[in-house]
N, CA, C and O atoms as a printed pandas DataFrame, in Angstrom:
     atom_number atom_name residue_name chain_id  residue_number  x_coord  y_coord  z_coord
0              1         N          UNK        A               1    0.817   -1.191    0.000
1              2        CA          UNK        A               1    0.000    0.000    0.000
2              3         C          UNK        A               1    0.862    1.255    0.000
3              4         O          UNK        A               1    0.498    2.285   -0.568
4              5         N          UNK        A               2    2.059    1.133    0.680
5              6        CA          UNK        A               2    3.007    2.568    0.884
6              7         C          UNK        A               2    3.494    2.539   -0.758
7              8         O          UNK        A               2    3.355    3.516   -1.493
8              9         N          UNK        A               3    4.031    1.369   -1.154
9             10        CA          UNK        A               3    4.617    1.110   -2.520
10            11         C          UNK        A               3    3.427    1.958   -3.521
11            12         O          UNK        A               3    3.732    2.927   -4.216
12            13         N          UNK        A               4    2.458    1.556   -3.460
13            14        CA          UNK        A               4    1.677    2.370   -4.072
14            15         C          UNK        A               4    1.429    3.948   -4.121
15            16         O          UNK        A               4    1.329    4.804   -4.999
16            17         N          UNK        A               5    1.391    3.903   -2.999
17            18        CA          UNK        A               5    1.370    5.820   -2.375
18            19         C          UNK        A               5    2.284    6.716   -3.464
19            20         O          UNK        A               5    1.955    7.651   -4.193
20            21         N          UNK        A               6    3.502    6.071   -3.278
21            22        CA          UNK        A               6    4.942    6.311   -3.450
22            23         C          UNK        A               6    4.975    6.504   -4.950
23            24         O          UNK        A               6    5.334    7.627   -5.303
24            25         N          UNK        A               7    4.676    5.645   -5.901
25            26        CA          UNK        A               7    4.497    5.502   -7.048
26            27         C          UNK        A               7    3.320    6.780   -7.663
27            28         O          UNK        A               7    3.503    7.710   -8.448
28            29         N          UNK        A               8    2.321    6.412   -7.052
29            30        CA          UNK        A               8    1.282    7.513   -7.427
30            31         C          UNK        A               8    1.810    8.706   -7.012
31            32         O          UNK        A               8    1.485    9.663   -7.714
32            33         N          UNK        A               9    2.492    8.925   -6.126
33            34        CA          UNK        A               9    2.961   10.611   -5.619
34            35         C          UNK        A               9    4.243   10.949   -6.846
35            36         O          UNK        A               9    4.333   12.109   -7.250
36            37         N          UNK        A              10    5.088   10.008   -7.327
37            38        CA          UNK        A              10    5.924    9.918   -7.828
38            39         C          UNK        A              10    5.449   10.359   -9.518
39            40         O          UNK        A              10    5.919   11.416   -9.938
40            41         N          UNK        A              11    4.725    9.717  -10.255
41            42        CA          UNK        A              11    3.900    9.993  -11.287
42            43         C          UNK        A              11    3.510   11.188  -11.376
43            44         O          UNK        A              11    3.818   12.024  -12.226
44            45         N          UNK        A              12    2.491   11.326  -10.065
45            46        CA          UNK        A              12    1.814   13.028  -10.107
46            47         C          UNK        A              12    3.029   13.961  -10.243
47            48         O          UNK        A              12    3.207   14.778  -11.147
48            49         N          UNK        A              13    3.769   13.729   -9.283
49            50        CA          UNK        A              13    4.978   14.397   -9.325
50            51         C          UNK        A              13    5.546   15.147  -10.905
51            52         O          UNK        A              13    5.564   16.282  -11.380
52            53         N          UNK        A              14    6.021   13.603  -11.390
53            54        CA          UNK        A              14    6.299   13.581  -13.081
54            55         C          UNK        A              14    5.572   14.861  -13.897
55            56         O          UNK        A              14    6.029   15.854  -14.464
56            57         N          UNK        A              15    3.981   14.258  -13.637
57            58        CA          UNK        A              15    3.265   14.771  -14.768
58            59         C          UNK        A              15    3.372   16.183  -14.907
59            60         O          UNK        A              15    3.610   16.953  -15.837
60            61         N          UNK        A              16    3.078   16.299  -13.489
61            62        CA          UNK        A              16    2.911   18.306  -13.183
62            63         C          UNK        A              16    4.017   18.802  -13.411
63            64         O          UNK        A              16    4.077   19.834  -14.080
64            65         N          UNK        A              17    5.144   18.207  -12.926
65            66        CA          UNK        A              17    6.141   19.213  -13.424
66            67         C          UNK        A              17    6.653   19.046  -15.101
67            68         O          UNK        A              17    7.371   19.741  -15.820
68            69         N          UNK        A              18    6.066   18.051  -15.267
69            70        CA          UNK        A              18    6.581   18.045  -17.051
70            71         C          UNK        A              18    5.130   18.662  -17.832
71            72         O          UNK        A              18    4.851   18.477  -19.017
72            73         N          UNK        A              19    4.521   19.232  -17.093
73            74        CA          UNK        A              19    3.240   20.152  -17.753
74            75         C          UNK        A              19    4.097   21.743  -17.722
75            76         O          UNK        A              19    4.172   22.572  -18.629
76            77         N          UNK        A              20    4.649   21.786  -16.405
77            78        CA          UNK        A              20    5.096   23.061  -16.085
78            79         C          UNK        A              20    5.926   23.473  -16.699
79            80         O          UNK        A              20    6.084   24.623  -17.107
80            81         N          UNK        A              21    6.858   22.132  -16.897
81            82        CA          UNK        A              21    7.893   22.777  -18.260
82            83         C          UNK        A              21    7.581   22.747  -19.817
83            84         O          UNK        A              21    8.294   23.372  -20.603
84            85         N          UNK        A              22    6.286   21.858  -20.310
85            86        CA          UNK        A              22    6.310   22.406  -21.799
86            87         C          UNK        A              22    5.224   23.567  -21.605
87            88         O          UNK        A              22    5.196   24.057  -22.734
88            89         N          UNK        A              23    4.473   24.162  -20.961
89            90        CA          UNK        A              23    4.027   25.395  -20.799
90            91         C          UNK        A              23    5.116   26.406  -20.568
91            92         O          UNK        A              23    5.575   27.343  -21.222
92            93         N          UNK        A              24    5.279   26.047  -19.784
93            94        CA          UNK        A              24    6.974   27.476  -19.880
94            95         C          UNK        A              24    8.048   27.323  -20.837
95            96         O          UNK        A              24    8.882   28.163  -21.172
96            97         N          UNK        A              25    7.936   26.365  -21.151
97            98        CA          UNK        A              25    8.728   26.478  -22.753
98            99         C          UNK        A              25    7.797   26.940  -24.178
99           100         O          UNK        A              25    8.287   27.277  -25.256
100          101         N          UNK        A              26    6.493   26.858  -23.882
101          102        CA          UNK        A              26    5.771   26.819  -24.717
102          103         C          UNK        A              26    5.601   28.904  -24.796
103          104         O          UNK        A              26    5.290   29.660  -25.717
104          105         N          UNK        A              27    5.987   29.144  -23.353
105          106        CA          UNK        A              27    5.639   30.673  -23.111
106          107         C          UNK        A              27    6.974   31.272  -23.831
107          108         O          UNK        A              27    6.905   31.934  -24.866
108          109         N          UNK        A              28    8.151   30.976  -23.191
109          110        CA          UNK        A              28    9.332   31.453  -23.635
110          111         C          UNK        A              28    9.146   31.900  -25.274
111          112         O          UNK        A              28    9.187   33.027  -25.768
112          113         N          UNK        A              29    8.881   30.295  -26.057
113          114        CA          UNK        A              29    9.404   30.184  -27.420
114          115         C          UNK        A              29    8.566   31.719  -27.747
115          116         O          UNK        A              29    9.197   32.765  -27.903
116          117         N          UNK        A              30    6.945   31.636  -27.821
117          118        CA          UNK        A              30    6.096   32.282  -27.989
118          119         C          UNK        A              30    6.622   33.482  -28.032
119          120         O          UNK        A              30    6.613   34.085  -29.106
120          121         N          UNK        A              31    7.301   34.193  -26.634
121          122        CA          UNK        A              31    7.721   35.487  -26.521
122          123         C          UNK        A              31    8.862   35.854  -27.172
123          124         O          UNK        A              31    9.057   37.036  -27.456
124          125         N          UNK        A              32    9.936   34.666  -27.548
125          126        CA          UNK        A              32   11.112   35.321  -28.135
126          127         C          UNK        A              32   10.796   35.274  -29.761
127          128         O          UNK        A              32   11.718   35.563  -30.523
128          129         N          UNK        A              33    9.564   34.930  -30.271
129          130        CA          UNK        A              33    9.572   34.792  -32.136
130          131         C          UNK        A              33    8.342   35.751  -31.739
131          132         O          UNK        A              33    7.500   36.010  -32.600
132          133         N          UNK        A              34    8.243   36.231  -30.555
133          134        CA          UNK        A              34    6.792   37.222  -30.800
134          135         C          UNK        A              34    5.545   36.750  -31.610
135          136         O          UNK        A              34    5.193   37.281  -32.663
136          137         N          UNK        A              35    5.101   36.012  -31.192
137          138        CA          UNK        A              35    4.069   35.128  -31.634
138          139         C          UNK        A              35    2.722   35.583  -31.323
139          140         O          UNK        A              35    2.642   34.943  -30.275
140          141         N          UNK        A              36    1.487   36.239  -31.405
141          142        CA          UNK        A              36    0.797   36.880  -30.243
142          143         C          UNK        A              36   -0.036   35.695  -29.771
143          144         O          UNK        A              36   -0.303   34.772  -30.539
144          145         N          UNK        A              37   -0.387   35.719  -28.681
145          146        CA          UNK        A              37   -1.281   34.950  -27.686
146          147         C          UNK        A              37   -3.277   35.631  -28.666
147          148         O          UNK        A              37   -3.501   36.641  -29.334
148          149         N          UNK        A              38   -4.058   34.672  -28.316
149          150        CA          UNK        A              38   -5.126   34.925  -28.587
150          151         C          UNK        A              38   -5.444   36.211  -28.402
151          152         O          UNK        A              38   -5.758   36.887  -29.382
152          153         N          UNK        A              39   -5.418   36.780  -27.085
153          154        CA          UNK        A              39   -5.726   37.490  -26.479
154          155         C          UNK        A              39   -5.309   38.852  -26.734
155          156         O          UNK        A              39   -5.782   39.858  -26.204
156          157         N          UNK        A              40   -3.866   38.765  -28.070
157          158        CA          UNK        A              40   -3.337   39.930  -28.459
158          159         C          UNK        A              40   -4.101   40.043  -29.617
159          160         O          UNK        A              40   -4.370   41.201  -29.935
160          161         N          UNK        A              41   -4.464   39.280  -30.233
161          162        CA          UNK        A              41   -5.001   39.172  -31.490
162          163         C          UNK        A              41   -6.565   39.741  -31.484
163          164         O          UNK        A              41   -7.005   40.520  -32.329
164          165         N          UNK        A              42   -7.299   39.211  -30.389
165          166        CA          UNK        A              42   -8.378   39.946  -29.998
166          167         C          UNK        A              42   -8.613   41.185  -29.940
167          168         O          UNK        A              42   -9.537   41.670  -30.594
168          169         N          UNK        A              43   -7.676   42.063  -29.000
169          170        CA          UNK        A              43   -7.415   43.839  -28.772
170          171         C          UNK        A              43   -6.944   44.010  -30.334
171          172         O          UNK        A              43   -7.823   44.630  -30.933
172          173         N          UNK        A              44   -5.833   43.662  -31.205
173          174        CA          UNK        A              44   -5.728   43.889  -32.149
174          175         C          UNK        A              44   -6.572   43.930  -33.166
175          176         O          UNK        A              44   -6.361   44.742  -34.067
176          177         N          UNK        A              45   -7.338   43.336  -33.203
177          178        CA          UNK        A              45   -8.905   43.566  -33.912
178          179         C          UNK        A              45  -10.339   44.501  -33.080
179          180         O          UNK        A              45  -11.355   44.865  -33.671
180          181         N          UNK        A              46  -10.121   44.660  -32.017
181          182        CA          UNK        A              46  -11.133   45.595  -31.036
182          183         C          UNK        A              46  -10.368   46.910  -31.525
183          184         O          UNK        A              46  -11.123   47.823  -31.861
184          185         N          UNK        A              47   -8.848   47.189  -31.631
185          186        CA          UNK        A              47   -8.704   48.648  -31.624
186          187         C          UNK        A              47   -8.729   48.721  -33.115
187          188         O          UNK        A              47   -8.873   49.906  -33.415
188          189         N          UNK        A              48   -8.639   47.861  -34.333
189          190        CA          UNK        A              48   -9.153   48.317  -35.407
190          191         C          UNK        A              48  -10.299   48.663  -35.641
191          192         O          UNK        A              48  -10.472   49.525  -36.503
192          193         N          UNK        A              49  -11.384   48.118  -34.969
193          194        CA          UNK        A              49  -12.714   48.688  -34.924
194          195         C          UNK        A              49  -12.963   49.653  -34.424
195          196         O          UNK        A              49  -13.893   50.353  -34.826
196          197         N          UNK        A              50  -12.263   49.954  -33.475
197          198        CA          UNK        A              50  -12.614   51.009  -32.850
198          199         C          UNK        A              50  -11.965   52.474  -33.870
199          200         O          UNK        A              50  -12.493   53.586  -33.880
200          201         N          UNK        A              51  -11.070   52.185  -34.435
201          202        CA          UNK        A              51  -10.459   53.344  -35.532
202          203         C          UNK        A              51  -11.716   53.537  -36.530
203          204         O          UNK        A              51  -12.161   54.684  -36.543
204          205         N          UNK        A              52  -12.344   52.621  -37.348
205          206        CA          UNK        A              52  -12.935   52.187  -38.554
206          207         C          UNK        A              52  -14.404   53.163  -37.812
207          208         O          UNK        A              52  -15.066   53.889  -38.553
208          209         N          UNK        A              53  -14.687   53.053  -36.547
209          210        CA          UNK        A              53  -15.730   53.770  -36.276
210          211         C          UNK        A              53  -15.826   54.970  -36.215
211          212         O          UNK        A              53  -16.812   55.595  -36.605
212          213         N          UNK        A              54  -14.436   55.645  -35.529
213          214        CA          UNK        A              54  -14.071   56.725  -35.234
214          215         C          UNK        A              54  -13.861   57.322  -36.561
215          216         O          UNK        A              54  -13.962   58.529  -36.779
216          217         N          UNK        A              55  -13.564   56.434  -37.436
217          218        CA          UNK        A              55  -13.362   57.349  -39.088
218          219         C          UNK        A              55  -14.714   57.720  -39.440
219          220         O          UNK        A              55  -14.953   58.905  -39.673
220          221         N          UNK        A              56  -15.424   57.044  -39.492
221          222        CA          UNK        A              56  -17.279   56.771  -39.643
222          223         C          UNK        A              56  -17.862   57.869  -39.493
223          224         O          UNK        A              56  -18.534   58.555  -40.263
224          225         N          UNK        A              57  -17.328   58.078  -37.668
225          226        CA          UNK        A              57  -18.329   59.455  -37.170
226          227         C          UNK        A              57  -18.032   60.658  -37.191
227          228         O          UNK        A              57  -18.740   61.612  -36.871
228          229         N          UNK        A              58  -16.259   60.642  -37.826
229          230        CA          UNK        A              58  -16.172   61.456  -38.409
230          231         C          UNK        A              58  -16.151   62.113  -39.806
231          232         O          UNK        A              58  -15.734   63.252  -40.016
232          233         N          UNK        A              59  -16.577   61.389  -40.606
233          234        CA          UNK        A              59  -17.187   61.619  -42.139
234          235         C          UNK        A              59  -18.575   61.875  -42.046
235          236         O          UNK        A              59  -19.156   62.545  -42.899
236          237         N          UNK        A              60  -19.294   61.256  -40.809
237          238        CA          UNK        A              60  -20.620   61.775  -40.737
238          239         C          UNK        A              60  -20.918   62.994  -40.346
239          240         O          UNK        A              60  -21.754   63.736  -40.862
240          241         N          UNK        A              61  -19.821   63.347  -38.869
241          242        CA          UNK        A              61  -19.726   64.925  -38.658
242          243         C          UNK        A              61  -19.125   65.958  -39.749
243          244         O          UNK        A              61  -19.671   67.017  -40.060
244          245         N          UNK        A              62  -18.204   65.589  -40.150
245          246        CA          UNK        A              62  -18.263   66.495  -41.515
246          247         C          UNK        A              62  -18.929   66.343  -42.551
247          248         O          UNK        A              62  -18.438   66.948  -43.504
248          249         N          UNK        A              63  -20.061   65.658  -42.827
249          250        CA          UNK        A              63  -20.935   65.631  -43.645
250          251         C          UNK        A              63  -20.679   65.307  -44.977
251          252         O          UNK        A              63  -21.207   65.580  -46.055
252          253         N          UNK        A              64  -19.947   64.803  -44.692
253          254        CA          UNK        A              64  -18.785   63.967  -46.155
254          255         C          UNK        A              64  -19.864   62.732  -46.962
255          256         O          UNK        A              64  -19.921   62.346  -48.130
256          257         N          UNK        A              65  -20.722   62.326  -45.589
257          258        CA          UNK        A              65  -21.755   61.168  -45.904
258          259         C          UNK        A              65  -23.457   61.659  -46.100
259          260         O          UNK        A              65  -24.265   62.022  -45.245
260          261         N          UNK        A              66  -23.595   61.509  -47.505
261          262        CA          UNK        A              66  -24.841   62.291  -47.674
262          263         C          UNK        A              66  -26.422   61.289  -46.872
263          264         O          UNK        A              66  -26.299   60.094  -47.137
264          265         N          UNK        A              67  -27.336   61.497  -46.283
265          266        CA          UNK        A              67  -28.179   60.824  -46.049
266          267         C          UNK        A              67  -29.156   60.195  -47.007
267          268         O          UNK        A              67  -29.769   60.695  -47.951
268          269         N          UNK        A              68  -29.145   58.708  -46.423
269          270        CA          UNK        A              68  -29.892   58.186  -47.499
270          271         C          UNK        A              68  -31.558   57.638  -47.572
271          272         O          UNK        A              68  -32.208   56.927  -46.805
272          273         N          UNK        A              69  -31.917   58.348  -48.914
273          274        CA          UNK        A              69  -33.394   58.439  -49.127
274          275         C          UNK        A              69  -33.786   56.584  -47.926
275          276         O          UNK        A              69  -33.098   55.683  -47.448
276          277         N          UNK        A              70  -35.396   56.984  -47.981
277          278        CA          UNK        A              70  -35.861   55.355  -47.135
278          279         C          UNK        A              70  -35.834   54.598  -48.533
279          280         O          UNK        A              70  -35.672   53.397  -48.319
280          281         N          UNK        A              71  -35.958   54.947  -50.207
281          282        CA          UNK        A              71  -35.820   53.584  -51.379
282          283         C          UNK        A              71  -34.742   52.990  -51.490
283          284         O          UNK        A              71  -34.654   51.905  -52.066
284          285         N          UNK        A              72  -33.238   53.923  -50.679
285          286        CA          UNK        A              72  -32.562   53.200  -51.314
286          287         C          UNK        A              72  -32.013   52.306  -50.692
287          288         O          UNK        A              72  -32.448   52.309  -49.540
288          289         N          UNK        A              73  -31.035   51.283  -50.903
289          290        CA          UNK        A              73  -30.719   50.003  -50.626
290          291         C          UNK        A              73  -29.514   50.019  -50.204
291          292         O          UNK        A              73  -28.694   49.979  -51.122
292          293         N          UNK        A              74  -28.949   50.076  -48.851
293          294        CA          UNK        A              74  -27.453   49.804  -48.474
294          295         C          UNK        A              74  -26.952   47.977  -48.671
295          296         O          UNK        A              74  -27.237   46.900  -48.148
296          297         N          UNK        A              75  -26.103   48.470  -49.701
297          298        CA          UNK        A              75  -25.437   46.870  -49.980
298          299         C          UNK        A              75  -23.756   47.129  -49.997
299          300         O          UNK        A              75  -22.988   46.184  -50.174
């Protein structure tokens, strides 16, 4: 039964720390080829939208964008 303990603590042991190191190797590589994480890629597309709008409301405030009749058809 201890033989067992021992083995199973020994394994867990293994696993977690060989999780810990291909995640932290997995972080390293990532950061030194600058790779972006999801999460950069996300804001990187939120602050393009957010430009694309800001261009918007300002062609609408300068009146650059004529208003359109209710026949016609935005496509």
């Amino acid at each position: 039964m201890v033989l067992g303990l021992l083995l199973y603590e020994a394994v867990d042991l293994f696993w977690n720390f060989g999780g810990m190191t291909y995640r932290g190797s997995k972080y390293v590589y990532n950061w030194y080829y600058h790779i972006p994480t999801p999460d950069d890629i996300e804001i990187h597309e939120l602050k393009k939208l957010n430009n694309r709008i800001a261009h918007l409301e300002n062609l609408i405030k300068n009146n650059h964008i004529k208003a359109l009749d209710d026949h016609e058809i935005i496509s």
